[in-house]
C-alpha positions as a printed NumPy array, in Angstrom:
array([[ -0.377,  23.757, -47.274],
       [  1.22 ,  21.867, -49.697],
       [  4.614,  22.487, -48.39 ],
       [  3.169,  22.088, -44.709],
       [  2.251,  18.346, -46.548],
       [  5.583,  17.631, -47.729],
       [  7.595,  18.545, -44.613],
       [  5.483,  16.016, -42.544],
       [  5.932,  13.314, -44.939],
       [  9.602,  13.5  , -45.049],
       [  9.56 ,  13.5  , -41.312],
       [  7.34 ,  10.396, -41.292],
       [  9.922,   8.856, -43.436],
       [ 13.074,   9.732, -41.416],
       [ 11.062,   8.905, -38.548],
       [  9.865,   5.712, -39.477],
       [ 13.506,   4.634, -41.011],
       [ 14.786,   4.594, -37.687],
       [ 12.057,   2.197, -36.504],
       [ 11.999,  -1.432, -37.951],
       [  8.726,  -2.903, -39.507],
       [  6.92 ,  -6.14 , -40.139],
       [  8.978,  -7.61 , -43.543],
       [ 12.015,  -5.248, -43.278],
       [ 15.752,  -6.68 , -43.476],
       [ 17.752,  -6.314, -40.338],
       [ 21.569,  -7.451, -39.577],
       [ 21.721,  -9.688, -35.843],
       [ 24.878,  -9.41 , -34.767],
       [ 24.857, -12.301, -31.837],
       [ 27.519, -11.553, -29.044],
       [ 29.468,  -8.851, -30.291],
       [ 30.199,  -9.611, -33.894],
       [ 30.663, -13.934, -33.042],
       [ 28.113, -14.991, -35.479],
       [ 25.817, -12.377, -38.061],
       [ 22.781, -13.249, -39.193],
       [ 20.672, -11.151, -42.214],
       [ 16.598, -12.387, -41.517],
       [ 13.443, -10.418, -42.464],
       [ 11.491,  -9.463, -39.498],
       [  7.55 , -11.34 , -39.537],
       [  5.78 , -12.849, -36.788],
       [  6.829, -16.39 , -38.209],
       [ 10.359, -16.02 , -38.606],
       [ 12.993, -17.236, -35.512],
       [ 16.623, -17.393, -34.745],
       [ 18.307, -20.394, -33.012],
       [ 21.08 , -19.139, -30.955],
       [ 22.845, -22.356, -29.293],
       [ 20.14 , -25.166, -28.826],
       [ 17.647, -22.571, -28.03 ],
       [ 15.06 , -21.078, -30.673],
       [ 13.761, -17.664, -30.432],
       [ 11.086, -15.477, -32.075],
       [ 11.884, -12.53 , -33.862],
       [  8.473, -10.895, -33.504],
       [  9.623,  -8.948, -30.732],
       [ 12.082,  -6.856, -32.777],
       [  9.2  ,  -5.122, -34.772],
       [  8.588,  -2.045, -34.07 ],
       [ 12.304,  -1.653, -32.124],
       [ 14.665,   0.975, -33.338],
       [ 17.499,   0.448, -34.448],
       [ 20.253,  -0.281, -32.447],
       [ 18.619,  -1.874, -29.881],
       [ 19.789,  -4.468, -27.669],
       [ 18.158,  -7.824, -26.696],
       [ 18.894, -11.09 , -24.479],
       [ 17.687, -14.452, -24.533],
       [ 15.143, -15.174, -21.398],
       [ 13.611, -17.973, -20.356],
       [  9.851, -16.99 , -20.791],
       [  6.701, -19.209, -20.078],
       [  6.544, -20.888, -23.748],
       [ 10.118, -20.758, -23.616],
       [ 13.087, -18.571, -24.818],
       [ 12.715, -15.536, -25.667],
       [ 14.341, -12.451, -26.532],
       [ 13.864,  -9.67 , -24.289],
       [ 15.057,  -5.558, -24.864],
       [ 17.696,  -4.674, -22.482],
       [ 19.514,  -1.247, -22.017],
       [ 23.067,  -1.636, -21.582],
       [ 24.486,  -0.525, -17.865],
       [ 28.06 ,   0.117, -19.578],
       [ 29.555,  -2.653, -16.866],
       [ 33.014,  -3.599, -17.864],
       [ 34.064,  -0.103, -19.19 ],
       [ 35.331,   1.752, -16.458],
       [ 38.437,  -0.021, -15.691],
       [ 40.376,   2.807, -15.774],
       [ 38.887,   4.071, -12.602],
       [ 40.213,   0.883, -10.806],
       [ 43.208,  -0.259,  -9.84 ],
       [ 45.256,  -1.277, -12.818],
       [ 48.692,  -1.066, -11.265],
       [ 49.038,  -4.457, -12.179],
       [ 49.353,  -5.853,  -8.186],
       [ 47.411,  -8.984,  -8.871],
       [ 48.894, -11.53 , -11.531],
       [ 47.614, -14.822, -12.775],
       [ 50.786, -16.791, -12.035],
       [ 49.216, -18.711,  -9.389],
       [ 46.538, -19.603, -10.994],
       [ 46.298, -23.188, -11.733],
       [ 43.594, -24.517, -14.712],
       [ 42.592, -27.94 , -13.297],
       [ 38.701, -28.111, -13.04 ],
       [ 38.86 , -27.646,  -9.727],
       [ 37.76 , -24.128,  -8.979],
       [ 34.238, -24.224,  -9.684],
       [ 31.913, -25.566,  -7.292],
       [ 28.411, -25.199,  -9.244],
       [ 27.807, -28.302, -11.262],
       [ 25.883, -28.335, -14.326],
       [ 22.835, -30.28 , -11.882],
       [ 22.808, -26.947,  -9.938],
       [ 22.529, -24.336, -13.296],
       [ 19.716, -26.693, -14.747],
       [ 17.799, -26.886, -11.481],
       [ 18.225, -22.531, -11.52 ],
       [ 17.077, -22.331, -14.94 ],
       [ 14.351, -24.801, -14.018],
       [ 13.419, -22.311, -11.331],
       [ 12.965, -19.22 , -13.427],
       [ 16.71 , -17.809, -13.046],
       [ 18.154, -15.037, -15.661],
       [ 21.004, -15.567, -17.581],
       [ 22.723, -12.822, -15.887],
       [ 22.005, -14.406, -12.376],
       [ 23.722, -17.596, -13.359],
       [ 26.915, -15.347, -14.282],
       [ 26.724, -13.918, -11.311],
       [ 26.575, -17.847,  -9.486],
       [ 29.594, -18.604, -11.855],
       [ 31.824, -16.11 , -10.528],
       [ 30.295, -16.061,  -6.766],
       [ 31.526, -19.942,  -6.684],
       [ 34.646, -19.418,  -8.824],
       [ 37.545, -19.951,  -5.781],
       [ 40.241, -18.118,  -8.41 ],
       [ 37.564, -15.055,  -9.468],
       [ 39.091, -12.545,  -6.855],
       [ 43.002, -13.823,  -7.817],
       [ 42.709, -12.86 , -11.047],
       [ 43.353,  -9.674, -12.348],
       [ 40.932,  -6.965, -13.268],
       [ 41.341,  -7.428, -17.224],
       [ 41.143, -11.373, -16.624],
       [ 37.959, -11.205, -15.03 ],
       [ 36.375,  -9.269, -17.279],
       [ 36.981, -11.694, -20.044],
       [ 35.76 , -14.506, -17.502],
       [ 32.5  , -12.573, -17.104],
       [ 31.808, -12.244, -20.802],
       [ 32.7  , -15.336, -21.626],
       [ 30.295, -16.314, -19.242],
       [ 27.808, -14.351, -20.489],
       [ 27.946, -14.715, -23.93 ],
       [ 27.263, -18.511, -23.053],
       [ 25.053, -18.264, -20.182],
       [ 22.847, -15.095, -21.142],
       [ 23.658, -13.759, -25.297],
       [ 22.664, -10.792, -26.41 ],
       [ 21.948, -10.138, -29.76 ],
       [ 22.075,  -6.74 , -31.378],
       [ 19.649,  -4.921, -33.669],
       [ 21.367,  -3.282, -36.758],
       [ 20.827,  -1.665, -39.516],
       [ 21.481,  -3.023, -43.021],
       [ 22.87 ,  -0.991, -44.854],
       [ 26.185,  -0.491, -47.064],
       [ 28.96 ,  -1.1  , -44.591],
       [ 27.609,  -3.565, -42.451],
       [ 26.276,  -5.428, -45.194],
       [ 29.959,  -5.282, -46.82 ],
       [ 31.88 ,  -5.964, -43.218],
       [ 29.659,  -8.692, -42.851],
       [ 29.664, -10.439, -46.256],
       [ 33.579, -10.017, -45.828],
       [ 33.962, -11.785, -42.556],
       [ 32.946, -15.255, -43.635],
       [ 32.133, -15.376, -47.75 ],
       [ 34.244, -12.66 , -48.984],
       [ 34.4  , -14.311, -52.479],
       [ 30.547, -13.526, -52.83 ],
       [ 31.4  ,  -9.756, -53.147],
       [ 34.932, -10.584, -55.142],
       [ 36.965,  -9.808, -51.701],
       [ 36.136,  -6.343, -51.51 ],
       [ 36.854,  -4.645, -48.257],
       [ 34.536,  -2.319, -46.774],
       [ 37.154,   1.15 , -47.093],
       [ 37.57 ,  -0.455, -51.022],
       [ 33.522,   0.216, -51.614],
       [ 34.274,   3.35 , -49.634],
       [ 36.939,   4.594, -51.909],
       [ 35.266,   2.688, -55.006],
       [ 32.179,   5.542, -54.601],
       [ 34.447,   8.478, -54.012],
       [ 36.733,   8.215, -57.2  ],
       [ 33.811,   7.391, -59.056],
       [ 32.012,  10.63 , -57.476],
       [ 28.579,   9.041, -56.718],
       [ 27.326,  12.675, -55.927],
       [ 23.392,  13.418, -56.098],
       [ 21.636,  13.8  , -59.412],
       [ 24.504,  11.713, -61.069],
       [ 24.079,   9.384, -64.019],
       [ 26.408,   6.048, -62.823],
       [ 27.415,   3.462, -65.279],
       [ 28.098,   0.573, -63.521],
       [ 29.286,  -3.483, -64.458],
       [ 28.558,  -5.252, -61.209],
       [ 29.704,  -8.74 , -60.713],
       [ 29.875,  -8.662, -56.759],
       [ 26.186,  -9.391, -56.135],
       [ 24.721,  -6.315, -56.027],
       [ 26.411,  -4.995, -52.976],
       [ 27.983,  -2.281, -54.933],
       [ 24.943,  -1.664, -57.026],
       [ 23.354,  -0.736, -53.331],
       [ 26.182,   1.314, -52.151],
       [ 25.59 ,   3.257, -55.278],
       [ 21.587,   3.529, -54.673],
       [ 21.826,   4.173, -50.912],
       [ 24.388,   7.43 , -51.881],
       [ 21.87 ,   8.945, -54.781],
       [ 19.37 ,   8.366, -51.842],
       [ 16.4  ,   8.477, -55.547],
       [ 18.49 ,  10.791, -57.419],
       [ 20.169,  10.27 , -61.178],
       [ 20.257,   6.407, -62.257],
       [ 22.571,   3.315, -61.672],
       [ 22.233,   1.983, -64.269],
       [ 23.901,  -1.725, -64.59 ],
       [ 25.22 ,  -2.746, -67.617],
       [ 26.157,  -6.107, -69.273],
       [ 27.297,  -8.648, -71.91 ],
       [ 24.952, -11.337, -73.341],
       [ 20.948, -11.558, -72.498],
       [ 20.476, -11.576, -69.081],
       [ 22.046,  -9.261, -65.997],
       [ 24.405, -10.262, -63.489],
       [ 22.617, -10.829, -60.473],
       [ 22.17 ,  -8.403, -57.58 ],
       [ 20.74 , -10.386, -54.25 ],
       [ 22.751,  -8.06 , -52.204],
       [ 20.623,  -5.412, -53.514],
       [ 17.846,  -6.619, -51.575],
       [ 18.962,  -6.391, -48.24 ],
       [ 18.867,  -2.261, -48.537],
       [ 15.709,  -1.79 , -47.23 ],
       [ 15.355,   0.889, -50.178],
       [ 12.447,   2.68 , -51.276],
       [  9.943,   2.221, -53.501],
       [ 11.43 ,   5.947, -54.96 ],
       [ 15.265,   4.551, -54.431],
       [ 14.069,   1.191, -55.976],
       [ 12.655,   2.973, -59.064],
       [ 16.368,   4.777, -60.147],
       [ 18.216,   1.067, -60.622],
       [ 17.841,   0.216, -63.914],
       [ 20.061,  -1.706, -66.177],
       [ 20.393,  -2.162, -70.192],
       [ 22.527,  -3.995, -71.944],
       [ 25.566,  -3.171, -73.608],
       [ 24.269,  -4.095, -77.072],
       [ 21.01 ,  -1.474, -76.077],
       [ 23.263,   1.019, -75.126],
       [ 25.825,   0.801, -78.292],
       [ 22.879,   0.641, -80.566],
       [ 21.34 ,   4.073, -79.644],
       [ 24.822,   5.484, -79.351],
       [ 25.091,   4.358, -83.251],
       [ 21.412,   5.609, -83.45 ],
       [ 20.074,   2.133, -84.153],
       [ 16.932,   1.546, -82.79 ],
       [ 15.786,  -1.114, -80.341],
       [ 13.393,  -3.599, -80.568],
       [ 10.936,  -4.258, -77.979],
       [ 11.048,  -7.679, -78.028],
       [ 14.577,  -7.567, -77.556],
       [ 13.849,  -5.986, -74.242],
       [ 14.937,  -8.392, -71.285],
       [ 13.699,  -8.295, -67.933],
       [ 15.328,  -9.55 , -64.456],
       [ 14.204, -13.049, -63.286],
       [ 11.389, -12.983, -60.512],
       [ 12.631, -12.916, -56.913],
       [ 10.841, -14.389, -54.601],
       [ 10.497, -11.579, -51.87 ],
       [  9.415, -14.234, -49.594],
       [ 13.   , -15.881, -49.497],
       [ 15.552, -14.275, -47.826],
       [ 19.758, -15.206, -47.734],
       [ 19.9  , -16.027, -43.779],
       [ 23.543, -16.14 , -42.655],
       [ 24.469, -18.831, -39.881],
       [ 20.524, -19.57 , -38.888],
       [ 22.398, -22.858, -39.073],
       [ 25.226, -22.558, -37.912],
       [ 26.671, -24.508, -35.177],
       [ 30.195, -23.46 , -35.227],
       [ 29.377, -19.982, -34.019],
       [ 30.606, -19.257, -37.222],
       [ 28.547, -17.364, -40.297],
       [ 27.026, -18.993, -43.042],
       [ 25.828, -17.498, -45.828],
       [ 23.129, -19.752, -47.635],
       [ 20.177, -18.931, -50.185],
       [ 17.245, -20.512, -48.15 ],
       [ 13.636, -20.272, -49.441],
       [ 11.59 , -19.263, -46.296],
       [  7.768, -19.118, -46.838],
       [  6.427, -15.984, -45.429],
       [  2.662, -16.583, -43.771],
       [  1.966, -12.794, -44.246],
       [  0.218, -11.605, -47.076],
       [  2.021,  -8.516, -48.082],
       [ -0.864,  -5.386, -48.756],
       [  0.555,  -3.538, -51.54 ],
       [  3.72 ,  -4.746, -54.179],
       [  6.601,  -2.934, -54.188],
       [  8.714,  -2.265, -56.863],
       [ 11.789,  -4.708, -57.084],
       [ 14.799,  -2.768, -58.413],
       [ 16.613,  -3.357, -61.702],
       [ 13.843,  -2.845, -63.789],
       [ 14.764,  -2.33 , -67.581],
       [ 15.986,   1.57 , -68.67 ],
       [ 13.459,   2.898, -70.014],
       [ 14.286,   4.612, -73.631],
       [ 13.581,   8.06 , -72.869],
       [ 16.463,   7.522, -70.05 ],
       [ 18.954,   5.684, -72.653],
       [ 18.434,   8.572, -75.474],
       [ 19.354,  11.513, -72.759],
       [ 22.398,   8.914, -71.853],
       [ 23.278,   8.784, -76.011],
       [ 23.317,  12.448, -76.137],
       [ 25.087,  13.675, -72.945],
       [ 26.723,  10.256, -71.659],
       [ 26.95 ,   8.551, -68.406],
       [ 28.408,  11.288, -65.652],
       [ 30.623,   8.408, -63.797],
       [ 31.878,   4.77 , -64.366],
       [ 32.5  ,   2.061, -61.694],
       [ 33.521,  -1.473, -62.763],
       [ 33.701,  -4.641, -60.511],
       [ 34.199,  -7.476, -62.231],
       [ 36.614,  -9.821, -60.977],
       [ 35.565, -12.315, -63.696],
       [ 36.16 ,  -9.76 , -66.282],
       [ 39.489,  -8.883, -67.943],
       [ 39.217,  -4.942, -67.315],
       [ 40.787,  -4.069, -70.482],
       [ 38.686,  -5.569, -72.314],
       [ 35.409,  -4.298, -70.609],
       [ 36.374,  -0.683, -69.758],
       [ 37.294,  -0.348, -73.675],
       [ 33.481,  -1.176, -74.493],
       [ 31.791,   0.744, -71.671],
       [ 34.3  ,   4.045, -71.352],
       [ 32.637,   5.3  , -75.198],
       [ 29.74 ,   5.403, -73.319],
       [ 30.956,   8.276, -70.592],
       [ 30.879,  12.188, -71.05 ],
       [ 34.215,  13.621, -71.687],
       [ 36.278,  14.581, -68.186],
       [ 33.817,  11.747, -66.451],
       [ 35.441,  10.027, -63.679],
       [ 36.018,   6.012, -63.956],
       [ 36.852,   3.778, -61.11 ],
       [ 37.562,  -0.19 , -61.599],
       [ 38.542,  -2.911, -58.642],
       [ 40.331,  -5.874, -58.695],
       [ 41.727,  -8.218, -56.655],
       [ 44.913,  -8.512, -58.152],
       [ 46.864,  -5.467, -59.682],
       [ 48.658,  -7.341, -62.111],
       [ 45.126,  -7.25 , -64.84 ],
       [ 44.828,  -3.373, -64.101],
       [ 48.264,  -2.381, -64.489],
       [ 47.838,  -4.143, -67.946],
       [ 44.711,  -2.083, -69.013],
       [ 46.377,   1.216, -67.5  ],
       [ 48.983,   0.682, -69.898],
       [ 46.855,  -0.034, -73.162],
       [ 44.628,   3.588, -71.72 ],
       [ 47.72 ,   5.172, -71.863],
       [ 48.455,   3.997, -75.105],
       [ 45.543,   4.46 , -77.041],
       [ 45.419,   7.656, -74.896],
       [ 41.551,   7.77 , -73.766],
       [ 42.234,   8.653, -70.378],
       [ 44.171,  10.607, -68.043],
       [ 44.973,  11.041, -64.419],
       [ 45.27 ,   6.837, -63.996],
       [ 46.421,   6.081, -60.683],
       [ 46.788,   2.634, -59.024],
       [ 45.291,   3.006, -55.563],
       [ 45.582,   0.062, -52.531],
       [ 43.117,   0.823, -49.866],
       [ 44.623,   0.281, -46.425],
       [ 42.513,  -0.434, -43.199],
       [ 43.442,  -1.212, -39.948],
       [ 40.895,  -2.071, -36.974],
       [ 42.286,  -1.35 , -33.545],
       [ 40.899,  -2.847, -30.342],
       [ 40.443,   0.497, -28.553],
       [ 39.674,  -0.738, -24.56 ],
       [ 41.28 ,   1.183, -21.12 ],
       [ 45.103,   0.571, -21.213],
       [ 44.195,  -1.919, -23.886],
       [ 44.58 ,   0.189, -26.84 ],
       [ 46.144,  -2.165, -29.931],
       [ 45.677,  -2.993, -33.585],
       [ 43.28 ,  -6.511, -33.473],
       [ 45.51 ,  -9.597, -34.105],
       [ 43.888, -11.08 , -36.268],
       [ 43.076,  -8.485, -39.717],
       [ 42.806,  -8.557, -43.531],
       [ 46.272,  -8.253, -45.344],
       [ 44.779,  -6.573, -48.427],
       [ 41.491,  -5.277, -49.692],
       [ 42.042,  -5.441, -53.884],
       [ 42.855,  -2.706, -55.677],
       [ 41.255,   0.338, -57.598],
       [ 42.321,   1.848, -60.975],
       [ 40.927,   5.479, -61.553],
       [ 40.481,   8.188, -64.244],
       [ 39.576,  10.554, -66.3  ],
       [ 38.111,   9.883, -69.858],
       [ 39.339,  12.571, -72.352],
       [ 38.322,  12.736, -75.874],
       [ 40.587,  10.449, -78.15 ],
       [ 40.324,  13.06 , -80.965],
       [ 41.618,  15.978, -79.21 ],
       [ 44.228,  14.211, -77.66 ],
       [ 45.321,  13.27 , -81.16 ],
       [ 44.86 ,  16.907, -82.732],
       [ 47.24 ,  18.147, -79.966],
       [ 49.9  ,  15.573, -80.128],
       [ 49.982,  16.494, -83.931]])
């Protein structure tokens, strides 16, 4: 019975993950990637898209993934679900041999007989977006001259002003890293999305592992790391002074009270004292400042530049919530540290672009198990070739390697196949290893 018990609840749970809620994060991404925008989903929060303010209530409940366009309804716009009839993607089934050009096409003004009068008096009369598009290009006198890729982009340029869609996603590590990078990559220290990718495989974030971590990109890697352990092991963060480094980012997971539970974080004068065996005081024991789970970063709710801006804005939430959930980064408790004294941390991942890495990795690495796996970005390679050379020197680890992530986006579209334009030159640059024991390197040498 019991097992019976437990089966249905993790279906509930996988179920229900899929599905968004009342108070859960979600990612809009408004007219395919032009403007993103994080927002928590009540019945009192909206989104202005344009000069037109919509309600966000009818996203609860929605999976994920779902697809919705502005309307005009009878208290105004609103956004409605729509399935997508995959229009615009079968080019390849028309004629493409390139028999229609666009060098007679002449840009003056001229070819468009609806005025502006005659789209406000349809939109005054109940018209869809989508019907106005299709007025555009029915009194567009150059529509048929132009070629099939050509009108195309006419009809969703058209509709991404006429009738936008905005998409329901899922936050989660990489769209929460590809987004952050796309406007304010200096709030996550300029770390590309394949960089976090390749950050949690040297640093083999595996289940049940024990991940020291210095985190000084707002908590998106701090995340990454949670979302992977999925409430196994511990991140625990780590850091220098009396209070931790913040993690906003962390926030945006949607994690679980269970998930929530296993980020932790201790200082680095906690942790050095019980590796010495000195104990800690409890009223040395620091806590993370409140967060206001009614406030929420919204990106670009502002925005008028179709752009993405990324701004801490208190919003007051009208809902009372029923139950309080655990915030993560609660202090490590000391059973947790003691285990950590006596076997050591199972994997190390630094990002700290404030930080000289030298000088941090030679106060954290005493804390790993021997053959433990470190991984440490930077945006520039010049600090980690330095503290490469001083681990080789005072010979504490082996295996270093350099690594420069690479990533290229391609537009991938029928006989349109081609890297984007417009792309990232570099995504920083990860230093990886393997801590050996400084003793037994030295009894060998000798």
């Amino acid at each position: 019975m019991s097992i019976n018990k437990a089966v249905d609840e993790d279906l509930n749970q996988n179920d229900n993950s899929r599905l968004t809620f009342e108070g859960c994060n979600v990612l809009l991404d408004i007219n395919d990637g032009d403007r993103l925008v994080f927002s928590r989903l009540t019945a009192a929060s909206t989104l202005k898209i344009g000069n037109k303010k919509c309600s966000l209530q009818p996203l609860i409940g929605c999976p994920f993934g779902s697809l919705f366009q502005v309307e005009s309804g009878k208290e105004g716009p609103c956004l409605t679900r729509m399935v997508p009839n995959g229009e615009g993607n079968n080019l390849e089934e028309k004629d493409v041999d390139g028999s229609k050009d666009n060098r007679a096409i002449v840009d003056n003004n001229t070819a468009q007989s609806l005025t502006s009068e005659d789209i406000d008096e349809m939109r005054r009369q109940g018209a869809k977006g989508d019907e106005i598009v299709e007025a555009l290009i029915a009194n567009s006198a150059t529509f048929e001259k132009k070629t099939l890729f050509s009108q195309e982009k006419y009809r969703v340029k058209k509709q991404k002003k006429y009738a936008p869609r905005v998409l329901l996603r899922r936050p989660f590590a990489r769209s929460i890293c590809e987004a952050y990078f796309k406007k304010h990559p200096d709030k996550i220290g300029f770390m590309r999305v394949d960089a976090l990718s390749l950050l949690l495989c040297l640093g083999n974030v595996t289940a049940n592992a024990d991940v020291l971590v210095v985190d000084m990109v707002s908590g998106i890697l701090t995340g990454a790391i949670a979302e992977r352990l999925g409430g196994t092991g511990y991140v625990c963060n780590t850091y220098r002074g009396l209070s931790p480094y913040p993690v906003d980012i962390t926030r945006m997971f949607n994690l679980s009270d269970e998930i929530c539970k296993r980020i932790v974080h201790a200082s680095l004068t906690d942790l050095n004292s019980f590796q010495t065996g000195v104990s800690v005081s409890e009223s040395e024991e620091e806590t993370l400042p409140a967060i206001n789970s009614a406030g929420l970063e919204e990106v670009g709710v502002s925005a008028e530049d179709g752009g993405m801006d990324i701004t801490p804005e208190k919003v007051p939430s009208p809902i009372t919530k029923p139950s309080k959930s655990i915030k993560a980064g609660q202090k490590a408790p000391p059973e947790a540290i003691e285990l950590w004294k006596e076997n050591g941390f199972s994997s190390l991942i630094i990002a700290a672009p404030e930080l000289d890495p030298w000088g941090i990795i030679k106060e954290v690495l005493p804390l790993l198990a021997f053959s433990a796996p470190f991984a440490v970005y930077h945006q520039y390679a010049s600090p980690l070739a330095t503290c490469m050379h001083n681990l080789q020197i005072e010979k504490m680890a082996i295996g270093l390697q350099i690594s420069e992530p690479w990533l290229r986006e391609y537009q991938v579209l029928p006989s349109r196949t081609h890297p984007h334009m417009q792309m990232s030159a570099f995504g920083g640059y990860i230093l990886s290893g393997t801590k050996i024991s400084i003793s037994e390197s030295v009894t060998i040498s000798n």
